[in-house]
C-alpha positions, -999 to +999 in steps of 0.1 A: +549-376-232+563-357-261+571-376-292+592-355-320+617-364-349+659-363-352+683-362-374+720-370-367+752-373-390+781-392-373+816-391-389+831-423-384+802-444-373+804-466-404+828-493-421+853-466-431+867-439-405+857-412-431+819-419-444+789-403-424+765-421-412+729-403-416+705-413-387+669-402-385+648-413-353+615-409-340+616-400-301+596-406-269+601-383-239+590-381-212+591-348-186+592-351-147+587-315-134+618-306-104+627-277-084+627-240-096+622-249-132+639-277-142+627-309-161+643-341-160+637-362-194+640-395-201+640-406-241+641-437-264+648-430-301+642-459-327+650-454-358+671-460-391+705-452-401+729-453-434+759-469-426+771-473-455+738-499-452+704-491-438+707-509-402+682-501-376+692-477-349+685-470-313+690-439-283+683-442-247+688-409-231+683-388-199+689-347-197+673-321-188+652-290-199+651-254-188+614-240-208+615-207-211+578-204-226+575-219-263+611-222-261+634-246-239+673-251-234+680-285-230+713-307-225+711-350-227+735-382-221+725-404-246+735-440-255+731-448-291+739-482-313+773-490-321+788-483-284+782-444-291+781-422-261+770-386-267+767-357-245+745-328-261+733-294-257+706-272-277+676-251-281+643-263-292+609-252-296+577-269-278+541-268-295 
């Protein structure tokens, strides 16, 4: 189990189509080890978010991880509060 912190900006998310909404969430993965390498993760985020209002905030996600040593490339489907569905991608670091 890996817990760890995000931050997110949506454009959009609030009352007007051109405020950002600043998220931050604390997350809980979890790692199944697969074939030649490959994780499978499955995270839930809870946290808070400015919208223009603080309203609490929540992500359900499953992806998947490629660790390259300290260092892992990572892609997720997530599920997020207010009907938002996001696909991402990035790099991370794991102590």
């Amino acid at each position: 189990m890996d817990v760890g912190l995000e931050a997110l900006a949506y454009r959009g998310a609030g009352d007007t189509r051109n405020d950002w909404a600043r998220i931050g969430l604390v997350k809980l993965t979890q790692r199944f080890a697969m074939r030649r390498g490959l994780e499978a993760t499955f995270s839930i985020g809870v946290g808070a978010a400015r919208t223009p209002a603080w309203v609490g905030w929540y992500q359900v996600a499953l992806g998947m991880r490629v660790p390259l040593g300290p260092i892992f490339v990572g892609a997720e489907l997530s599920f997020e509060q207010l009907d938002i569905l996001r696909v991402a991608g990035g790099l991370g670091v794991a102590f």
